[in-house]
N, C-alpha and C positions, 0 to 999 in steps of 0.2 A: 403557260405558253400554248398556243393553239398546236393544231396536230395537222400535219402536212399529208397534200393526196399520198404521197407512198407510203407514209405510215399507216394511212389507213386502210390502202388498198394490200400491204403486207401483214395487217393483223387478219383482213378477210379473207386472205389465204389461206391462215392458219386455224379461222373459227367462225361461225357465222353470226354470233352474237359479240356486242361489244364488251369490255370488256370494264364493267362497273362496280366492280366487289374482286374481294378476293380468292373467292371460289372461282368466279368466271374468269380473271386471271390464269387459276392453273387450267380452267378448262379450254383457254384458249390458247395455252402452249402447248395442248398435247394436238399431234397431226391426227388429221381422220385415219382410218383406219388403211383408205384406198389410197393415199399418200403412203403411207407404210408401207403396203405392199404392190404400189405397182411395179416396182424392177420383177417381184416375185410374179406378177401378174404376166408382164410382159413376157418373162421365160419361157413359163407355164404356156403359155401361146408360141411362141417358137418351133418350142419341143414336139407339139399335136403338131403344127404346119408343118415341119418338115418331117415328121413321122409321116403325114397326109400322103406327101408331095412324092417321098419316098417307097411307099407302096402303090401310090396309081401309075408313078415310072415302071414299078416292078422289076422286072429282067431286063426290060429296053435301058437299065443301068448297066452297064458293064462292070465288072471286078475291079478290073484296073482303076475304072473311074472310083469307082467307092475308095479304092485304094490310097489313090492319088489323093481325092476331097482329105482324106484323115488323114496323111503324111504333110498335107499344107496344114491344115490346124494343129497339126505336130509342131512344127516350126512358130508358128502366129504363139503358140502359147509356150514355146518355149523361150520367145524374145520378151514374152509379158513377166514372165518367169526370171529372167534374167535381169528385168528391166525393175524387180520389185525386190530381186535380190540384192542388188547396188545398196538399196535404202538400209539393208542390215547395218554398213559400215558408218551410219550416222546414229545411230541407235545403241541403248546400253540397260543394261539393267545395275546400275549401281558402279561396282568394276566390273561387273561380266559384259564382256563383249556380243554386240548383237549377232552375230553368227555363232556364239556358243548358246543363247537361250534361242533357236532356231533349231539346232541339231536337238537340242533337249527338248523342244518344245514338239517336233515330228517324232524324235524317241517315245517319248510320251503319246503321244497320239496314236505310234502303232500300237504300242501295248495295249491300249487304254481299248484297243479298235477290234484287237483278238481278243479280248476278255470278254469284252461284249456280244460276240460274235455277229457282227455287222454285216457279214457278207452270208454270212449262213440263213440270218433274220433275214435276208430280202431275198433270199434264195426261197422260203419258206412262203413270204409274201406271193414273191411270185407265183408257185406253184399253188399257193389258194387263189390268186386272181385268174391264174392259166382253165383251172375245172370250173371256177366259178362265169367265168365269161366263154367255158370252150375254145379258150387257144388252140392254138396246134403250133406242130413242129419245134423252135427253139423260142418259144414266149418268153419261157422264163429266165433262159439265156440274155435274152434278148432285155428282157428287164432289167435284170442284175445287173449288164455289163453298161447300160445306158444309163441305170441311175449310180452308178459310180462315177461313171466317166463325169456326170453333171453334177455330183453334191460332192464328192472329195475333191478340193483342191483351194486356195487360196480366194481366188474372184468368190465363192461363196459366203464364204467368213467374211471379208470384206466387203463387200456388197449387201450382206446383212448387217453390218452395225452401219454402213452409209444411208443406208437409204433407211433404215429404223431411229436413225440418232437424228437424222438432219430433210430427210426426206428424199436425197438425191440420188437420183436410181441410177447415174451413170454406169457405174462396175457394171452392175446389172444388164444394162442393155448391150454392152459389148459382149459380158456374156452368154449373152440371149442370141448374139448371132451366130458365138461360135458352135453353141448347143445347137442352133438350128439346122445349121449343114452338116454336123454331126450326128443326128437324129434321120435325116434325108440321104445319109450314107449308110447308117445301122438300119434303117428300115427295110431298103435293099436286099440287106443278108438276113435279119434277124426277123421279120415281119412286124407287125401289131403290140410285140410287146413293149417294145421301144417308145410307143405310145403312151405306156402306163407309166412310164418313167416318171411323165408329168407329177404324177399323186406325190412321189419322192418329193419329187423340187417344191410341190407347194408345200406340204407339211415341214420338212425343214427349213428351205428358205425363209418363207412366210412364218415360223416359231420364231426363225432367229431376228427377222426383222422387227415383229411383236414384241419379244423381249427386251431389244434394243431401243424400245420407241418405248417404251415402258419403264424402263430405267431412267430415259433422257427425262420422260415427265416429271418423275420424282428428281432427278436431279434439280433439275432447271427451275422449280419452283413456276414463280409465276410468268416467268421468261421465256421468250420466243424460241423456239428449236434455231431458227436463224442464226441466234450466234456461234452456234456450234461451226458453222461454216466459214468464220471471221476471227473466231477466238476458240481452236481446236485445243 
């Protein structure tokens, strides 16, 4: 059978040689690498913009306003939150019900988060990036609190195996906007460090999307990431 313009124009999406053997095959299911990580890409710009945008305002921000900006993404992500919650009651793991491996699966997580000491580690990050670049005042505050606010929470996780399994950075960019008025409100209070948050989000996001996209290739064989999108 001959091969139609979108087939062809969907395989050079995915690869720039065609695809004549079966090595080239799998090489031409795996997504490039900037496929993988543009939602990670896109964040990562966010985060610096409104970190930017957030310190040349400076003080001409008001309190209230920073306030207010975080009390709306309060709400915005609590409707996301609720809106992903819904999904547990169609889900199951066997006979457990999807809102008990939810509470087990965040039980796990905290513990899993204080053994590690997660927040200590980047308390420690920060205070080497704070003398190594000359911070001042609450850098490392400022670091801490931003790269938590931007890598613990659900749009991450899922954002990284979306945009690593199938390429689609949707999650991604919604996350990218609430990160950015976020970042343009912590900057405000916390200065410069809020900035460095970025290195966070690219090294996890970008791991997670990498190993996602890494998995899918060995999955998928010599098949298009594509179907992932069709046949979840």
């Amino acid at each position: 059978m001959g091969v139609t313009a979108g087939q062809t124009m969907t395989q050079k999406a995915w690869c720039r040689c065609p695809a004549t053997s079966q090595s080239n095959a799998l090489q031409c299911s795996r997504m490039s690498l900037f496929t993988q990580l543009s939602g990670t890409l896109i964040n990562v710009g966010a985060v610096l913009a409104g970190t930017l945008l957030g310190l040349l305002l400076g003080g001409r921000l008001p309190e209230r306003t920073q306030r207010t900006l975080l009390q709306t993404l309060s709400l915005v992500t609590l409707f996301i939150a609720l809106d992903m919650a819904g999904s547990l009651n169609r889900v199951s793991g066997g006979a457990v019900p999807g809102v008990i491996l939810a509470l087990v699966s965040l039980a796990a997580g905290a513990v899993v988060g204080e053994a590690l000491g997660i927040e200590e580690g980047l308390a420690r990050l920060g205070d080497t990036l704070k003398h190594r670049f000359k911070g001042g005042g609450r850098f490392t505050e400022g670091f801490v609190a931003a790269s938590l606010l931007f890598c613990i929470g659900p749009l991450t996780v899922v954002g990284g195996l979306q945009n690593g399994l199938t390429g689609d950075n949707a999650t991604y960019v919604l996350k990218s906007t609430l990160d950015g008025i976020a970042a343009l409100a912590l900057a405000g209070a916390y200065g410069v460090g809020v900035g460095f948050s970025a290195i966070t989000v690219l090294l996890l996001q970008g791991g997670l999307s990498l190993a996602a996209g890494g998995f899918a290739a060995g999955l998928l064989g010599g098949a298009s990431p594509e179907i992932l999108k069709t046949n979840p």
